[in-house]
Steps between C-alpha positions, in 0.01 A plus 500: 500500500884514471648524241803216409833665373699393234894621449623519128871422467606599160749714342308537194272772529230486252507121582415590876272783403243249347530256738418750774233595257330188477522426852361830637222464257439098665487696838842457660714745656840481299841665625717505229888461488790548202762333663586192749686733741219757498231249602741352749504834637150591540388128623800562804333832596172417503296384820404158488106578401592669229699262318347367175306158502664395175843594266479508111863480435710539181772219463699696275605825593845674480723519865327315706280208321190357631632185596693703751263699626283219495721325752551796736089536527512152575811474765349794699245422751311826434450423111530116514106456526375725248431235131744609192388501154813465291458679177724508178524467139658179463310224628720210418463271753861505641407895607190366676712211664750799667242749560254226675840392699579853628185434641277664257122362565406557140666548208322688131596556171425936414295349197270298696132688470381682740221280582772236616724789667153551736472175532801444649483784747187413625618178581812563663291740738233244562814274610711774695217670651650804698410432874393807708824353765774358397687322823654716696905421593494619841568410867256378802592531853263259770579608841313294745461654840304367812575609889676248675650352150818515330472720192515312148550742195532328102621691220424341211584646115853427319610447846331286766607560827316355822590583832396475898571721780690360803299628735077506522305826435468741799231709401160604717220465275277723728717802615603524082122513429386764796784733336361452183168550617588800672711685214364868479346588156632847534739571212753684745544194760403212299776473299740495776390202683414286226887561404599400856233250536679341113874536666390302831334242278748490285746455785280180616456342141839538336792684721436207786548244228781567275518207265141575398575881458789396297287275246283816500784743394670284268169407306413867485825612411499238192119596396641904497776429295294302233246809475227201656258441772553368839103358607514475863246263697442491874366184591333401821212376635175769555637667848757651270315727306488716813832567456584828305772319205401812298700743758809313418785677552798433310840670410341828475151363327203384537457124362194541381604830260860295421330103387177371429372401838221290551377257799394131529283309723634137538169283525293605284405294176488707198314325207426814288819608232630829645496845294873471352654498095394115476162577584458809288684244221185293576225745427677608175582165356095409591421804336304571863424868621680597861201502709476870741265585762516825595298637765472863674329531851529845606264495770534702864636685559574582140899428331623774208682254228242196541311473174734713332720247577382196360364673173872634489642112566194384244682707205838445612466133508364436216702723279832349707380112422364476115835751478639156580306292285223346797169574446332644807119488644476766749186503728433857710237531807499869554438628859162569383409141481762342775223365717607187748271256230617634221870478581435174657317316216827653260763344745271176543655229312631698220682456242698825525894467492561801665254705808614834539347703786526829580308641816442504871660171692508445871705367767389267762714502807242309677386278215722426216248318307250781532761729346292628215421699161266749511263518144175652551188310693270605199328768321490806640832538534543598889613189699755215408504191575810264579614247323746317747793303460331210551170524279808601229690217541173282447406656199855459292599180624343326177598825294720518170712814695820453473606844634315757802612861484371640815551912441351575803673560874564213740434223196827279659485677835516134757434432847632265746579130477286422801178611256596165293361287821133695508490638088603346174753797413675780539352780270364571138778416302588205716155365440521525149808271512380222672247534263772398242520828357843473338596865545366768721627899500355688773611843753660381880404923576259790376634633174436837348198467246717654208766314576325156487365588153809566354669157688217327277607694220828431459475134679220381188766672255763312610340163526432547150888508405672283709140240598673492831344602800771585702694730272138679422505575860842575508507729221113664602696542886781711329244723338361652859703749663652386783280743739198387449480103684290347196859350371620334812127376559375225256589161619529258193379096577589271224439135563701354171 
């Protein structure tokens, strides 16, 4: 349980040393401060999660008085939220009047008992409970692209800006996915044509249509100079997910290591909230546990990393979210008990938030729906059985998941449009989708086993700062050397 932080403002120090006293005694955290300016100091330095959930502040001290500094908290959007307990000697009710006007949300006389002083802190936290989020002032960039349209891009923030290119979108939906099926894993050659495969993309998307690359510079250039995020979206329809947007080439940059990137499938109706701050808000305010399913299927031929993996993520994530005040339920199958019925009845209608696999997954270039998982067929523990797209996408559809991590190879690896007319879709994660999964994460190539653990890693550590799936993956991408091709790989769906 975390503990809620109080910050003494008081110039008096035997007067603050009892206070802090009492209140570390009642189980709070206190951070104690003898002066207006100091506390203004340490609240402007401190990150955001840190910041005390309420202010016991003195309304008569020397310099700068608590009225003041009462007002500054107040007037600055990183303070402004956080409940102030105005505390002084005099408690005529003119001092009450200013102090409540400065925008004080209490105000208490030093001789009240401390029964009442309690009192009052409890309530003011009951009132201003601390959210795990607070909303985030930052910048979202829709870029809608289908072949044989114009472009439309919308940057929306402080500054709306909407936009259409003059001419329609030349861009060859199959020859961009044979290079991307075709890009060599080898570290020493890889790296080299996903660059030049990003620059010719690039080239297509922005350089051929200069008003929309000009939204897209100006909007990024405004998000770096307010220290803020850019999230980009690709929208399009389902063809377009064979189109490598992660290779991205731009100015000397990848996109998806410079923004947030993420796609979206236009089509689809999501009913399910999406893993983001609000929802996380949700499951605190409701006092409800973050739901994890975590399951390791190291079958054959056998993967280093795979159960140390998810016992690794089942630590991690837990200590990262009740860090942040949300109370998690973490469910492990081990690759010991990963058999096809056990994973299935787990998946089946669950009430999981969150399905985390890590394992074997397969490629279909004949089939896309029979692109598969591969848990075990049963005890003993020498043949596996599939579990195919399509058997998966029957067994979440009526699911509480709200987010798929597919750590395994080929998890948003697609095949051809022309598989639409004889199957119902185009891969694993795909299938998940238009099972109104809300977000999917999955690898477009093989990945190195190390690697994909530490992606997880840092991706679940992320998520639990920001809540935002597209700056976990940003942040998790910039933690992967650039050698190895895990980075450049995961393809990020996000239907809200």
């Amino acid at each position: 349980m975390v503990r809620q932080k109080i910050m003494i403002i008081d110039d008096e120090r035997d007067e603050r040393n009892i206070l802090e006293e009492l209140l570390r005694y009642e189980g709070y955290d206190v951070l104690p401060a003898p002066s207006g300016e100091a506390a203004l100091g340490l609240l402007s330095n401190m990150p955001p999660e840190n910041l005390p959930d309420l202010i016991i502040l003195d309304a008569r001290m020397p310099d700068m008085d608590g009225l003041e500094v009462c007002q500054r908290l107040k007037s600055n959007p990183r303070t402004r939220r956080i409940p102030i307990l105005m505390f002084s000697v005099a408690g005529a009710v003119e001092n009450k009047v200013d102090g409540l006007q400065k925008g004080a949300d209490d105000y208490l006389s030093k001789t009240a008992a401390n029964a009442e002083l309690l009192a009052r802190i409890h309530a003011l936290l009951r009132r201003f409970k601390k959210k795990p989020f607070e909303p985030a002032d930052e910048f979202l960039l829709n870029i809608y692209c289908r072949p044989g349209s114009e472009i439309r891009i919308q940057w929306s923030g402080d500054i709306n800006v909407t936009d259409v290119s003059s001419n329609p979108l030349n861009l060859y939906v199959e020859e961009y996915s044979r290079y991307a099926d075709d890009l060599p894993t080898d570290k020493n050659k890889w790296r080299s044509e996903a660059k030049r495969l990003g620059v010719d993309l690039f080239k297509k998307i922005a350089s051929e249509h200069t008003n929309i690359f000009k939204v897209y510079s100006q909007a990024s250039m405004v998000a770096l100079t307010s220290k803020r995020h850019l999230h980009v979206k690709i929208l399009s329809d389902r063809d377009f997910l064979r189109i490598p947007v992660e290779c991205l080439f731009v100015e000397g940059e990848y996109l998806c290591r410079r923004q947030p990137l993420a796609r979206s499938i236009e089509g689809v109706l999501i009913i399910k909230q999406p893993v983001s701050p609000s929802f996380f808000n949700g499951l605190h305010k409701e006092n409800e546990p973050l739901r994890i399913l975590l399951i390791a299927a190291n079958t054959i031929p056998s993967i280093t990393c795979v159960d140390e993996e998810v016992l690794t993520l089942k630590k991690s994530i837990y200590d990262a979210f009740t860090a942040k005040g949300i109370s998690v339920a973490i469910k492990v199958i081990p690759s010991c008990d990963a058999t096809y019925e056990n994973v299935r009845r787990e998946i089946r209608d669950s009430t999981y938030h969150i399905v985390h696999y890590s394992g074997h997954g397969n490629y279909d270039t004949g089939s896309a729906e029979r692109s598969c998982l591969y848990p075990w067929k049963d005890s003993p523990k020498n043949e596996t059985e599939p579990l195919s797209a399509a058997e998966l996408q029957s067994l979440v559809v009526d699911s509480d998941i709200r987010f798929f991590y597919l750590s395994c190879c080929l998890g948003t690896a697609t095949g051809a449009k022309r598989q639409l007319l004889d199957y119902d879709f185009l891969g694993i994660a795909d299938a998940l989708i238009q099972a109104a999964i809300p977000s999917v994460l999955g690898f477009r190539w093989p990945v190195t086993d190390h690697g994909a653990a530490k992606l997880a890693e840092k991706f679940y550590e992320s998520l639990a700062r920001h809540g935002q799936l597209d700056v976990a993956l940003l942040e998790a991408r910039k933690s992967i050397n650039r050698d190895d091709l895990t980075w450049l790989s995961p393809v990020l769906i996000t239907q809200k």
